[in-house]
N, C-alpha and C positions, 0 to 999 in steps of 0.2 A: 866928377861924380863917378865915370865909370872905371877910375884909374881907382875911387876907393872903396869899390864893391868886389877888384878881383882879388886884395888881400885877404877879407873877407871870406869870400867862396873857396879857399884855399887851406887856409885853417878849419872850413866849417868841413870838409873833403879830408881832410888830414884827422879833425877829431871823431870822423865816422869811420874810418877806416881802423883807427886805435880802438873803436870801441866795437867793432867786428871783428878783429882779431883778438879780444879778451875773450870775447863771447863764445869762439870757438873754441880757446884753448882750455875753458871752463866747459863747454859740451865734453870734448874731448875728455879731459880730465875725471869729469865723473863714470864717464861710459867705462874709461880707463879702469877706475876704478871697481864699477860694477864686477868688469870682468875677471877684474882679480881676487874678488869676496866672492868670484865664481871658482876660480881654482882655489882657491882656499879651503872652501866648503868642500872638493874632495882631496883635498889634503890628506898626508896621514893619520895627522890628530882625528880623522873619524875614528880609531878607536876607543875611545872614552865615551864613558856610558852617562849621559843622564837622561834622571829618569821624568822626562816630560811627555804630553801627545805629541804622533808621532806620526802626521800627514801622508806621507809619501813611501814606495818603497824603498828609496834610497837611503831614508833616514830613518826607517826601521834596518836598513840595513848596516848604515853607519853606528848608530847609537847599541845594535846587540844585544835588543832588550826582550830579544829571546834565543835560547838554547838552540842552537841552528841545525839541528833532527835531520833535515831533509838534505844537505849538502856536506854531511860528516861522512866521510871518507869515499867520498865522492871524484873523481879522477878528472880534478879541473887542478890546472897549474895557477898558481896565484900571482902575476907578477908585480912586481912596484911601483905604482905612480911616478911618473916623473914628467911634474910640469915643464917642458920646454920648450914656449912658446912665444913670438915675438908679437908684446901688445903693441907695438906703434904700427903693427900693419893693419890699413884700413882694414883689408877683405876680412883680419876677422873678426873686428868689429861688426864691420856688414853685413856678416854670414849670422852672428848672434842678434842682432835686431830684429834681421829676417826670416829668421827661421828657429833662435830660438837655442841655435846648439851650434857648435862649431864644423861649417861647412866646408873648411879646408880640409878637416882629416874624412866628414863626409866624402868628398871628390877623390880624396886618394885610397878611400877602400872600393870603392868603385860600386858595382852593381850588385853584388856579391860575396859573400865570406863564408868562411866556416867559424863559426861560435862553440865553446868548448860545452861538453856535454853536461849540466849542471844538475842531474836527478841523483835522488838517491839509489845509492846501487841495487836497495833491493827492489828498484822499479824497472831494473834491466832485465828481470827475471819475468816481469807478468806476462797473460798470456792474453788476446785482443779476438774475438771471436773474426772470422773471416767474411761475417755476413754483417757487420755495421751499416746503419743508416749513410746514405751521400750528403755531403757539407756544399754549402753556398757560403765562400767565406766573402764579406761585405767588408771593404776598406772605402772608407771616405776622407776625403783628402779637402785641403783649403791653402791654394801658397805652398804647397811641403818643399823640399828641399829634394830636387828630383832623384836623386844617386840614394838618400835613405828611403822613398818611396818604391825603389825599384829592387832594393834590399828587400824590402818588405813580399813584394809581391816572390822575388824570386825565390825567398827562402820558403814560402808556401809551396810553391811549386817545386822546388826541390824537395823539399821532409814530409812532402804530404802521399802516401800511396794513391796512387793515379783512379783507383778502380772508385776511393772513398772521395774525391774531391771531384766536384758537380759540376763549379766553377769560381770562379774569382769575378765580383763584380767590385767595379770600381768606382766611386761618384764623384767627379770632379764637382763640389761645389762653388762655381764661380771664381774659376784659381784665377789670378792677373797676370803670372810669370809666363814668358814666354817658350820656356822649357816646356811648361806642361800640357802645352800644345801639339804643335807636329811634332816635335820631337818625341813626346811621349806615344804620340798615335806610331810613329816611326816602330819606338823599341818595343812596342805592345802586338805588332806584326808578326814575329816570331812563334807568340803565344797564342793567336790567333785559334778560337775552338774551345781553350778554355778561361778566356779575359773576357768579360762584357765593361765597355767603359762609357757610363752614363755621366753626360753633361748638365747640369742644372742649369736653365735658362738665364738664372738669379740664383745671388745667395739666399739659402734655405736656410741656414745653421746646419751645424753637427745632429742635432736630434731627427728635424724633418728630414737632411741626407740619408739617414742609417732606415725609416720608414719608406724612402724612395727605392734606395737600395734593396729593403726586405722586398718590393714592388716587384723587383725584377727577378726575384728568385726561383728557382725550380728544385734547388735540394730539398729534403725530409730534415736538415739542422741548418740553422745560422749562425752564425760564427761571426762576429765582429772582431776584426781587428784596429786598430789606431795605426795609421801611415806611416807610423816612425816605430816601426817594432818591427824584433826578427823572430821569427816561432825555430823550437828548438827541435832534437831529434825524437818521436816517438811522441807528437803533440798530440796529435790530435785525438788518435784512438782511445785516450784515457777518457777525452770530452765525450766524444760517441758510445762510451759503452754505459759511461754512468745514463746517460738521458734514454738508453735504450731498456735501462733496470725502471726506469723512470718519467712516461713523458713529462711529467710535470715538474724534472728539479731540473733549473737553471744552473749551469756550472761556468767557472773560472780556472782558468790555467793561475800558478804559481807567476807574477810577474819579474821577471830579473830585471837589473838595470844596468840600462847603457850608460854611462857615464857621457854628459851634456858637453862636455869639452873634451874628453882623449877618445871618446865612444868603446871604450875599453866595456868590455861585456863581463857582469860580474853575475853570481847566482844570489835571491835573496831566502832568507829564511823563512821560514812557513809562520804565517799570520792569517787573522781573520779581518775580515773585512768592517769598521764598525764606524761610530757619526758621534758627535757631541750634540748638544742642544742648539749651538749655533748653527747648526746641520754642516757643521764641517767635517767630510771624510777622514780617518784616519785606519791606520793599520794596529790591529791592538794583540794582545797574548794569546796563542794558542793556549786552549785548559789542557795541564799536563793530564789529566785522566782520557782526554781524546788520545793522546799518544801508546797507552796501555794496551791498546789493544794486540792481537797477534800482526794487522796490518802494521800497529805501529806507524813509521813516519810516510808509510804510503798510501794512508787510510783520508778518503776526503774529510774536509773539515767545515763542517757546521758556522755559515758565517751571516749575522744579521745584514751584511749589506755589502754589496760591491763595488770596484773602482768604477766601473762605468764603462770603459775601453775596450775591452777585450772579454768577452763572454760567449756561449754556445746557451742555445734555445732548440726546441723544438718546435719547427716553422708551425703548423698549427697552431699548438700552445702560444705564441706569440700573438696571433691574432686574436685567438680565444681570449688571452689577457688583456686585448686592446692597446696592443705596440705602445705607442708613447703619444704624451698630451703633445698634443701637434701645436698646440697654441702656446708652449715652451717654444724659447727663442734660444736660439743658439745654441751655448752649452752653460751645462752646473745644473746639478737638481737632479736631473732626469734620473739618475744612477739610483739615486735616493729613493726618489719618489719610485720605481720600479722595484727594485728591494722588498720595499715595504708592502706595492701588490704581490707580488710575487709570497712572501711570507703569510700577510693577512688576508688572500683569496685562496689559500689552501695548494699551493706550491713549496718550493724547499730550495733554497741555495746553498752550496756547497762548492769551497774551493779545490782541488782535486791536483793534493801534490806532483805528481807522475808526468805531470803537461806542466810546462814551461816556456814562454814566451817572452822575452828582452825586448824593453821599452824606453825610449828616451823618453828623459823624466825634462822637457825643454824649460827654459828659463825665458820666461816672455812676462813681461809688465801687461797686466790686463786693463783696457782704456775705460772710460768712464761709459760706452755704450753698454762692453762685455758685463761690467760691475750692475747696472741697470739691467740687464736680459737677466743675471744671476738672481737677483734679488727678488722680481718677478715671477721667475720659476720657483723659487721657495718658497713663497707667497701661493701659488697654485699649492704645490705639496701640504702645504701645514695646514690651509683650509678643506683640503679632500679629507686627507687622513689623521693629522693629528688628536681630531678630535678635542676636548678638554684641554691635552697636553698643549696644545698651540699657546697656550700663557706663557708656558716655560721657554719656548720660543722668542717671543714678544717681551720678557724681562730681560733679555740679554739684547735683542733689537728692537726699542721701542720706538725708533722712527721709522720702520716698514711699517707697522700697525696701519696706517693710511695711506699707505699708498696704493696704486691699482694694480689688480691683478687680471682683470679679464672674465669672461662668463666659464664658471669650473661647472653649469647645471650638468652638462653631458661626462664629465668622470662621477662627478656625485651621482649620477645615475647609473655608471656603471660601474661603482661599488655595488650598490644595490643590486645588483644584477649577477655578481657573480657572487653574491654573498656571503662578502668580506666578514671579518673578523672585526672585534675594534683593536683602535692603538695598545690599550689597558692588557688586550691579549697577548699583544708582540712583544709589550713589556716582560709581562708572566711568565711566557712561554719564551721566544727567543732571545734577547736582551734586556735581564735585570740589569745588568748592568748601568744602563742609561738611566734608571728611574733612581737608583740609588747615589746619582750625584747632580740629582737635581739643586741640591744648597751648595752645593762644590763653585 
C-alpha cells in the first residue's frame, strides 16, 4: 500500500509544480504586457489627433486638440522618446505595481533636478508685487515612491522665494514603506524650520489628509500639491497675486506631465478644466475669444472645474467654504463636488497659465475598495448639488441609484447657508456646455 501511494504523491507534486509555473509565466506575461501598452501609449504616434474626451493632461497633450498658445516659442528643447528598457527585470515591474511609475529612473534622478522652463515667454516679463500673501503648501502622501517625494518637496524649496513660503507640511497617511520612515524623518532634518511632517494614526484617505493638513497650517494661502509633482520656475507668485486681486477665486497652475515611464518632463497646452455627466474629469478647449485679449496666452482662464491635485486657496475662504465632505472616502469626487461650491456659492475658479507645475500622471489599476469609496463620493455630490440634474446622472449609472451614500443633512445645510446658487445656474452661467450634451 505504501509503496503505491508514493508514485502517487509524486506525480500529484509534479502536476502542481507545472501548474505553478504556468501561472506565473501567465502573471508575468500579462504584467509584461501591461507594461508595454504603457510605453506604447507614449510612443511617438502621440501625435495624431482624434477627436474624443480627453481625461488627463497627457492626452490632451498627446491628442493636440488644442492650438498650444502657452508653450509656442517657448525655450524648452524637445528631445526624443526613446524606449529603452529591459521588461524581464523584475524591479521594474515592481517599481510600477508599487508606485505606479517607473522607480528605477525615479532612483537615478535622485532628490532633485532642474526641469526645463515651460511658460510662455511673455510670462517672463510680468511683474509679482513684493508684498504677497505667505503659502502653506500641503503634500500628502500614501506609499509614494521616496526619491519622487523628495523631488517634490525639494523643488518647492528650491523655486519658492523663501520670505513667500510659510511652510511645507507633509501628511504621511499611513505609508507601510519602510523608506518613509526614518529615512524620511533622516533627509527632512536638513529642512528642519520649514518641513512640518504629520503622521496619520490610520489611514484617512486623500481628502480627510489634505483637511488634517489645512489643520496644521499657518500661511494666509494653501496650496496643495500631489507627492509625485515638480513646481516649475516662477510658480507660485502668479497663484498669490491672482487670490490677493481676489480672496474668493480658487486657482490652478498649468499642470505638465512627467511621463510614467522615462519621467521625461514635458509642457502641456492650456486647457480648461471640465466633467461629463458620468462626473468624469476631463480637460476640454480653451474658447479662442479668451485668448484675444491684450494678456492673450497669459491671461487666467475661466474653468468650470478642477483636477483636484494641485490648487491654491485662501486659508479662510477654505474654511468659510467648509473644506471638504469629510465623510468622502478617499479619493474621486471631492475635486468635483468643490468646483461646483466653489462656482455655485459665489467664488470663481481660474486656471492661471504663468504657474506651472509637472505631475506624474501614475498608471495604478484601482481595486474594487477604491471603485466603492468613488462611487459613494458621487452619490454624496449629485444628491447635494445636482439638484434635478442628478437624473441625467442616474441614466448613465442606474445601478448607484440604490446604493448608500451616508447622512449629506450637514452639506445640504451648508448650501443653505452660504447661499448657493442652483445647478440650472452653473449650467447658464459657467458650463453650457454640459447641458447641451445631455442626449450625447
Amino acid at each position: 500500500m505504501r509503496n503505491n501511494i508514493i508514485p502517487y504523491l509524486f506525480c500529484g507534486s509534479l502536476i502542481f509544480g507545472i501548474w505553478t509555473a504556468l501561472y506565473f509565466v501567465y502573471f508575468h506575461h500579462d504584467n509584461m504586457s501591461k507594461l508595454h501598452r504603457t510605453v506604447q501609449e507614449h510612443a511617438p504616434a502621440w501625435a495624431h489627433v482624434h477627436e474624443q474626451e480627453i481625461y488627463n493632461p497627457e492626452e490632451i497633450r498627446k491628442q493636440h486638440i488644442i492650438v498650444d498658445m502657452a508653450v509656442e516659442d517657448a525655450p524648452v528643447e524637445q528631445k526624443p522618446f526613446s524606449p529603452l528598457y529591459n521588461f524581464s527585470d523584475p524591479e521594474l515591474l515592481d517599481g510600477f505595481l508599487k508606485y505606479g511609475f517607473n522607480a528605477i529612473v525615479s532612483r537615478s534622478l535622485g532628490h532633485e533636478r532642474e526641469v526645463p522652463d515651460t511658460r510662455h515667454k511673455r510670462c517672463l516679463h510680468n511683474y509679482y508685487s513684493a508684498y504677497l500673501p505667505t503659502a502653506s503648501i500641503i503634500i500628502c502622501f500614501y506609499n509614494e515612491e521616496f526619491n519622487a517625494l523628495f523631488r517634490t518637496v525639494s523643488s518647492v524649496v528650491t523655486l519658492t522665494p523663501f520670505h513667500l513660503l510659510e511652510e511645507i507640511i507633509l501628511v504621511d497617511d499611513g505609508s507601510e514603506f519602510g523608506d518613509l520612515k526614518e529615512k524620511l524623518d533622516y533627509y527632512l532634518e536638513s529642512l528642519r524650520g520649514k518641513v512640518k511632517l504629520v503622521r496619520n494614526r490610520k489611514r484617512e484617505g486623500l481628502i480627510r489628509a489634505k483637511m488634517i493638513g489645512a489643520s496644521h497650517a499657518s500661511g494666509e494661502v494653501l496650496v496643495f500639491l500631489d507627492s509625485h509633482s515638480e513646481v516649475n520656475r516662477v510658480w507660485l507668485e502668479p497663484l498669490l497675486s491672482a487670490i490677493t486681486r481676489d480672496s474668493k477665486t480658487v486657482v490652478c497652475p498649468v499642470i505638465d506631465v512627467i511621463d510614467s515611464m522615462s519621467l521625461q518632463y514635458t509642457p502641456s497646452p492650456l486647457a480648461r478644466g471640465a466633467f461629463d455627466w458620468n462626473l468624469h474629469f476631463k480637460w476640454d478647449n480653451v474658447f479662442s475669444y479668451e485668448m484675444d485679449s491684450p494678456e492673450g496666452p497669459t491671461m487666467p482662464i475661466r474653468s468650470p472645474a478642477m483636477a483636484g491635485g494641485i490648487f491654491a486657496i485662501y486659508r479662510p475662504y477654505f474654511y468659510e467654504l467648509g473644506q471638504y465632505d469629510k465623510d468622502m472616502d478617499l479619493w474621486g469626487g471631492e475635486n468635483l463636488e468643490l468646483s461646483l461650491r466653489i462656482w455655485m456659492c459665489g467664488g470663481q475658479l481660474f486656471i492661471i497659465p504663468c504657474s506651472r507645475v509637472g505631475h506624474i500622471s501614475k498608471k495604478h489599476t484601482r481595486d474594487s475598495t477604491f471603485r466603492k469609496a468613488m462611487a459613494r463620493n458621487y452619490l454624496r455630490l449629485v444628491h447635494v448639488w445636482l439638484d434635478e440634474y442628478k437624473e441625467q446622472f442616474f441614466l448613465r449609472s442606474p445601478g448607484l441609484k440604490s446604493m448608500t451614500y451616508g447622512n449629506i443633512s450637514e452639506r445640504v445645510q451648508l448650501r443653505k447657508q452660504l447661499g448657493c446658487k442652483s445647478f440650472q445656474w452653473y449650467l447658464d452661467t459657467v458650463f453650457p456646455e454640459l447641458e447641451a450634451s445631455m442626449n450625447s
